[in-house]
FIDREN-942935 format. One record per residue (C-alpha): residue number from 1; z negated, x negated, y negated. Coordinates in Angstrom, 3 decimals, always signed. Layout:
FIDREN-942935
pos/z/x/y
NUM/Z/X/Y
...
This chain:
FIDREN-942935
pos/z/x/y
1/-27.709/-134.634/+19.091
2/-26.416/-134.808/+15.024
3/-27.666/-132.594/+13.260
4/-26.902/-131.466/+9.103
5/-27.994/-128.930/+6.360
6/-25.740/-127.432/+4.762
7/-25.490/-124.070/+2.588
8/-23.393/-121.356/+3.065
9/-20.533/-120.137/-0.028
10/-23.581/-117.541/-0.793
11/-25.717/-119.888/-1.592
12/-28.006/-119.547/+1.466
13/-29.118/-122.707/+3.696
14/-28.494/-123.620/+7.348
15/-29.556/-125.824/+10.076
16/-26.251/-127.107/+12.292
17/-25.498/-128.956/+15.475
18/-22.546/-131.256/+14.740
19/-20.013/-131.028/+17.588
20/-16.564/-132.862/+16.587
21/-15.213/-131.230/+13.693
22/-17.241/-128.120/+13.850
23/-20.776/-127.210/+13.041
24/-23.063/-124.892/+14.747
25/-25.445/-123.248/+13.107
26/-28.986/-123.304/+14.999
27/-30.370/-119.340/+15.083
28/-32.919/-118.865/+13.082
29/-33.042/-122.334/+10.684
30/-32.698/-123.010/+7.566
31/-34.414/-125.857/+6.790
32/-34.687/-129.351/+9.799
33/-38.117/-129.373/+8.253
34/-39.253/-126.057/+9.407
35/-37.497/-126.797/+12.885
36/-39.405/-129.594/+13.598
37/-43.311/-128.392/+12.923
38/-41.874/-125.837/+14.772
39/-41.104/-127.999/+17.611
40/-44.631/-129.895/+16.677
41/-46.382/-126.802/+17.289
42/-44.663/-126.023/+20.364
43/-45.130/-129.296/+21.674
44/-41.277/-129.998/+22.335
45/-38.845/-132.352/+21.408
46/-36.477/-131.306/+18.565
47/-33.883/-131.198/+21.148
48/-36.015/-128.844/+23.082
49/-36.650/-126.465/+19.942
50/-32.938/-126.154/+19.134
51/-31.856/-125.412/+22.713
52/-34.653/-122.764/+22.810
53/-33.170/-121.318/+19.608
54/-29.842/-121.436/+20.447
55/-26.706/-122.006/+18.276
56/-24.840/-119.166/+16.221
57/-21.645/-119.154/+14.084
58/-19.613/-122.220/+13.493
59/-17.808/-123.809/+10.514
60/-15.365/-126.138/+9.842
61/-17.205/-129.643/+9.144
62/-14.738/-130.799/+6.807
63/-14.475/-128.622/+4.297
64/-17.991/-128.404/+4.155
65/-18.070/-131.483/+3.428
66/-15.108/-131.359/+0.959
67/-17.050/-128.228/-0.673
68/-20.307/-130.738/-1.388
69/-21.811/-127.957/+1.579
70/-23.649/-130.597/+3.161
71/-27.203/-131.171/+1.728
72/-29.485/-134.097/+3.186
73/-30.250/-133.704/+6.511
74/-34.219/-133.471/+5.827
75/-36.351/-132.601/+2.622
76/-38.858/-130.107/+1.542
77/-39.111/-127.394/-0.392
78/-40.871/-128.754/-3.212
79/-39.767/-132.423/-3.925
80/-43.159/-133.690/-4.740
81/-44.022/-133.669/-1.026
82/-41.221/-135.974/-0.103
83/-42.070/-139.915/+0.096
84/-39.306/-142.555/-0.010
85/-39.736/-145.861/+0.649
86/-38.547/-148.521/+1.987
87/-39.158/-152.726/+3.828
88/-37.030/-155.459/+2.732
89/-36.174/-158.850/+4.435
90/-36.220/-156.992/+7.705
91/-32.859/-158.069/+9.076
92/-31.472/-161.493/+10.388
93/-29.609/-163.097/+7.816
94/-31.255/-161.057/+4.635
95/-33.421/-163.491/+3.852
96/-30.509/-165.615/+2.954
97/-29.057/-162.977/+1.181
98/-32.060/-162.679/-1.149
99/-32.383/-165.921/-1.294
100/-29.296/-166.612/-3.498
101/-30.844/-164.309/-6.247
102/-34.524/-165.657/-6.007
103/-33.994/-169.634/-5.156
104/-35.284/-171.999/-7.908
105/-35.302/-175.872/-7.472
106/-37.348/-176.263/-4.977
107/-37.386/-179.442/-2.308
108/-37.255/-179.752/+0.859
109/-40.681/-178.994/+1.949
110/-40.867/-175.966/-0.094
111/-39.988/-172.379/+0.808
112/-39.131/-169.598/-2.009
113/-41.570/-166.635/-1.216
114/-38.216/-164.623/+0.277
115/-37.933/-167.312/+2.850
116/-41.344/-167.278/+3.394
117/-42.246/-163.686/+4.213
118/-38.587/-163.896/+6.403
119/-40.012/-166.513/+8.214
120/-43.304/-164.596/+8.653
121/-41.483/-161.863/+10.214
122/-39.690/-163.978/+12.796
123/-42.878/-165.041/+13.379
124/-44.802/-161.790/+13.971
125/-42.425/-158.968/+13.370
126/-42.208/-158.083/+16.721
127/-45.536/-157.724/+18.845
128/-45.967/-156.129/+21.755
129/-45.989/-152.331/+21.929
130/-49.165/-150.827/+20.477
131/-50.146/-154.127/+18.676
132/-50.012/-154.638/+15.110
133/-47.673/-157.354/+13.698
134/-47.374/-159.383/+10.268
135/-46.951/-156.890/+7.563
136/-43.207/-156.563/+5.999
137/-42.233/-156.394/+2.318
138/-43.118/-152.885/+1.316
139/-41.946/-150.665/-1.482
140/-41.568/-147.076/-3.506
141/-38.496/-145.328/-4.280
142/-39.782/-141.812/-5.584
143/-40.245/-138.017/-4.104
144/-37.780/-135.581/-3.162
145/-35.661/-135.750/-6.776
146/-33.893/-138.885/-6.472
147/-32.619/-137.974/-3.455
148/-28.794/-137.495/-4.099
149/-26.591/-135.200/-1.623
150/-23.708/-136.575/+0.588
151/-20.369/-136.720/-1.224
152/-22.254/-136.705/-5.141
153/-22.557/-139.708/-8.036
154/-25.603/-141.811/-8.216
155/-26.986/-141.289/-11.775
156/-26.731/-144.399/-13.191
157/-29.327/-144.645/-16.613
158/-29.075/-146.140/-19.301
159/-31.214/-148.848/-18.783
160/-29.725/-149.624/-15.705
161/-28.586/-153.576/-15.505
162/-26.458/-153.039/-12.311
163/-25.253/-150.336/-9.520
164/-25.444/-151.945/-6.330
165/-25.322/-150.153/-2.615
166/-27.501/-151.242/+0.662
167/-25.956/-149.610/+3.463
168/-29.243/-149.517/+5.499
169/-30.613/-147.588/+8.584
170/-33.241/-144.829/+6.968
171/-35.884/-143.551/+9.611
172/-36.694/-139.688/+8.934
173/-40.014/-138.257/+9.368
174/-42.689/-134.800/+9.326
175/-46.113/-135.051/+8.960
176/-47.693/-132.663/+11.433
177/-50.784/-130.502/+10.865
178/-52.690/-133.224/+13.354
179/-51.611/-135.741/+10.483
180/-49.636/-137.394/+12.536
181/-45.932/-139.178/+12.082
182/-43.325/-137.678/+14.187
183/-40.153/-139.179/+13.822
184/-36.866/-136.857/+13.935
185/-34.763/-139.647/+14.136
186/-32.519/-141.839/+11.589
187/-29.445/-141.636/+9.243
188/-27.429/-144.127/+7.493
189/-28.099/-144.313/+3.969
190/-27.820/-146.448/+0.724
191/-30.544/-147.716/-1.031
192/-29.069/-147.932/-4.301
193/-30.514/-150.507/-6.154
194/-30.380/-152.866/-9.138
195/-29.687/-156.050/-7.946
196/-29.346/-157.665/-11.892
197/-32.840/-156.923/-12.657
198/-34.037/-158.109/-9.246
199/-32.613/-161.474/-9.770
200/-34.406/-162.468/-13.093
201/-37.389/-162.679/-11.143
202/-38.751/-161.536/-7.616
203/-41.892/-159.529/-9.310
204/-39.338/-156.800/-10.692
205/-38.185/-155.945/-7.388
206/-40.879/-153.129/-8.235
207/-38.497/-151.514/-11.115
208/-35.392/-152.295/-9.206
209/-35.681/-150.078/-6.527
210/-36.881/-147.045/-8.754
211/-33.218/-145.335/-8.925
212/-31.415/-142.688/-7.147
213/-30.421/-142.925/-2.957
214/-28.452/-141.206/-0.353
215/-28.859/-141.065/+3.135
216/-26.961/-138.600/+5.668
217/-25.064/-136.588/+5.787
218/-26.018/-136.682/+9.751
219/-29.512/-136.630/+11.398
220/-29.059/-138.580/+14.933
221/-31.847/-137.267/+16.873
222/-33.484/-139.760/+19.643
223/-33.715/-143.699/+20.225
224/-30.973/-145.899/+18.700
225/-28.787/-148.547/+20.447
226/-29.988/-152.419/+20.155
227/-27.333/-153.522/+18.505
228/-25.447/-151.107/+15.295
229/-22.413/-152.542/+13.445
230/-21.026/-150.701/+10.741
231/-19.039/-150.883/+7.613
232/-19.865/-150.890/+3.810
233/-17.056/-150.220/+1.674
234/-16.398/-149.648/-2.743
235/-13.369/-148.155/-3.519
236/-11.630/-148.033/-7.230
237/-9.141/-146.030/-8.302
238/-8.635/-145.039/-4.943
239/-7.882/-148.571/-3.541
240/-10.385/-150.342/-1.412
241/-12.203/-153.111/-3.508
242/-15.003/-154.508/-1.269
243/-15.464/-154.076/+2.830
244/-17.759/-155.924/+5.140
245/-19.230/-155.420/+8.199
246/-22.988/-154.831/+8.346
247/-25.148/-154.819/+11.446
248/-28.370/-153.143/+12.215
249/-30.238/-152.133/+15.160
250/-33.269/-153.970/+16.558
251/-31.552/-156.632/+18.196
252/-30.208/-157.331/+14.330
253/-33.853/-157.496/+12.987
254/-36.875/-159.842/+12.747
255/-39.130/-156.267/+12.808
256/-39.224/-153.850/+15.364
257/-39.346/-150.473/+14.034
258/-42.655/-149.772/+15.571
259/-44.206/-152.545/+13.430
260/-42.628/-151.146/+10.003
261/-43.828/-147.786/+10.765
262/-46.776/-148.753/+11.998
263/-47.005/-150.457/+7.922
264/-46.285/-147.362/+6.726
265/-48.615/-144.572/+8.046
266/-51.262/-146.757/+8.833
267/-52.217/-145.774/+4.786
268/-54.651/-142.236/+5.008
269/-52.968/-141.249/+2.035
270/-49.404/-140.980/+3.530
271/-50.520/-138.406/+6.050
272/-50.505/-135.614/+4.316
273/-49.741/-132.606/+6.552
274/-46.101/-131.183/+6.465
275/-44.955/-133.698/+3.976
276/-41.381/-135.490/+4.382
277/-40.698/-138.948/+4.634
278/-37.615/-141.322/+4.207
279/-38.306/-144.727/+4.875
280/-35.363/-147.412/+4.539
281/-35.473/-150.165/+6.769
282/-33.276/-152.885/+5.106
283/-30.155/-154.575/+4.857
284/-28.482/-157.948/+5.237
285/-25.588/-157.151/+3.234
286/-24.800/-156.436/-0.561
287/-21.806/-156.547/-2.330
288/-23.397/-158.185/-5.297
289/-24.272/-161.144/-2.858
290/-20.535/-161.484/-3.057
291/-20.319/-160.900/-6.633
292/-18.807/-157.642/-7.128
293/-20.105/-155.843/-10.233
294/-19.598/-152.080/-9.501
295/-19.187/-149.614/-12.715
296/-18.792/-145.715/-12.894
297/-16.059/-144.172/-10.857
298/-16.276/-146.020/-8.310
299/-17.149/-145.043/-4.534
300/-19.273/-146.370/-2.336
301/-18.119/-145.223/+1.766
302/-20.820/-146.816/+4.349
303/-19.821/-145.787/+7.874
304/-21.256/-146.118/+11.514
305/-19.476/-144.307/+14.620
306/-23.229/-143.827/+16.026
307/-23.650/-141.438/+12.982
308/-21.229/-139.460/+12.886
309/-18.786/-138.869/+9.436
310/-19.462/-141.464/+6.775
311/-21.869/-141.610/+3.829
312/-19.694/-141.106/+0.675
313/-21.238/-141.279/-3.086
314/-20.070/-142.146/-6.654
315/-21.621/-143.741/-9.424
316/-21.934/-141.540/-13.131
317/-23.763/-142.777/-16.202
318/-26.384/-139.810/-17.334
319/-28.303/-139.909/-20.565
320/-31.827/-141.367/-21.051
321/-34.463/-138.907/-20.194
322/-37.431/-140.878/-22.288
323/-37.220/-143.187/-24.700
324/-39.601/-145.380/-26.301
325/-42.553/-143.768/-28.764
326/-42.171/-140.203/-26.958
327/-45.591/-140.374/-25.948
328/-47.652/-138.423/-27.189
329/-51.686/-138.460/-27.512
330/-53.257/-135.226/-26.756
């Protein structure tokens, strides 16, 4: 099952069931957040709770997404309560990828930090099930306002060095009143990061991944295949600039996505009930790696069939929001 939010021309929101080119609106949801403590409470799978609640009107899934309709498939009411994050040098082959912008001199006997932490996860990333493996690279993206709908610009500031995509696998998550983690399922998103700054030294990965991200604009409810191959794509002026393949999927990674979660919400103060959580679990494959340098206007298009229609998203420049001296003592 795929599932989206989207509004309706009125303004109000909807829950649907994606079914080819038409989506079904599930009776009685507004919000994939509400469905699924509702589904918590009930002690059903998501699956369960929408089948119980049936499906209503249907609309035509490309215009809505034409119209910007389509909102991200989870969030909360009040942004503050939504968590994004995300674990780097998960996949096979990103290590390398990092590697380019973070290798010094170094001989042969000597490993770059990147390489080292990649090599710890081949070691341990993948215990057995219910045991807890090495820990992965960890880090914080914001709350619920840098969270960018399907089909709209990335804000680009104006301290901003670079605009890069990471067409990654995002894992989507409710906090239920037992403080537990239930997962809803994934979506493909981008991790839209600034891959400039990163390079001058590994220790501002920190401030790198502080910008905007997308993820969407399908929910895919359940387990996920092994093996995912998809494609990342920039477009400019309407012509295709940049494609590669990218592949995800355990069988793609040196963590299983039982040991990053277990990373995750093993912290007390990430179980706070009913809160939302988007967790982004890497990426092998970056444009800048190849050494595109993106600018505003263009398009990033990051598709996977598993998931339904692809993620689409711009790139504007907006104006500072702070600048230096504005703070003041009280």
């Amino acid at each position: 099952m795929r599932l989206v939010q989207f509004e309706l021309s009125n303004g109000q929101r909807r829950v649907g069931v994606v079914d080819s080119d038409r989506v079904h609106e599930v009776l009685g949801a507004d919000s994939v957040r509400e469905l699924a403590l509702a589904a918590i409470e009930a002690g059903v799978s998501l699956v369960q709770q929408v089948d119980s609640q049936g499906l209503g009107a249907n609309h035509d899934y490309a215009q809505l997404l034409q119209d910007l309709q389509i909102l991200p498939p989870l969030d909360h009411p009040d942004p503050a309560h939504v968590l994004v994050s995300g674990t780097g040098l998960t996949h096979l082959g990103s290590a390398s990828t990092r590697d380019k912008m973070h290798q010094h001199a170094v001989d042969d006997s000597s490993l770059t930090d990147s390489m080292r932490m990649f090599q710890w996860g081949l070691e341990g990333g993948k215990p057995a099930v219910g045991v807890a493996g090495v820990q992965p690279e960890w880090f914080y993206k914001g709350d619920g306002s840098i969270i960018v709908r399907p089909g709209q610009a990335f804000p680009l500031p104006p301290f901003a060095e670079d605009a890069g995509e990471e067409p990654e696998l995002s894992g989507l998550y409710v906090i239920g009143h037992d403080r537990k983690p239930y997962r809803l399922g994934f979506a493909i998103g981008n991790e839209f990061s600034d891959h400039v700054m990163e390079r001058k030294n590994y220790l501002y990965l920190a401030h790198s991944k502080l910008r905007a991200c997308s993820f969407g604009p399908e929910l895919r409810v359940g387990e996920l295949p092994k093996n995912l191959a998809g494609t990342s794509r920039i477009r400019r002026d309407g012509e295709v600039l940049w494609e590669k393949e990218f592949l995800s999927g355990e069988a793609n990674m040196c963590h299983s996505f039982e040991n990053l979660e277990y990373h995750h919400f093993k912290y007390n103060q990430f179980l706070t009930p009913g809160d939302v959580h988007v967790h982004f679990f890497g990426t092998a494959t970056l444009s800048f790696a190849d050494g595109i340098r993106t600018q505003p206007g263009d398009q990033f298009e990051i598709s996977q069939a598993d998931f339904g229609a692809p993620l689409i998203n711009g790139i504007a420049p907006v104006d500072a929001v702070f600048e230096p001296g504005q703070v003041k003592a009280l």
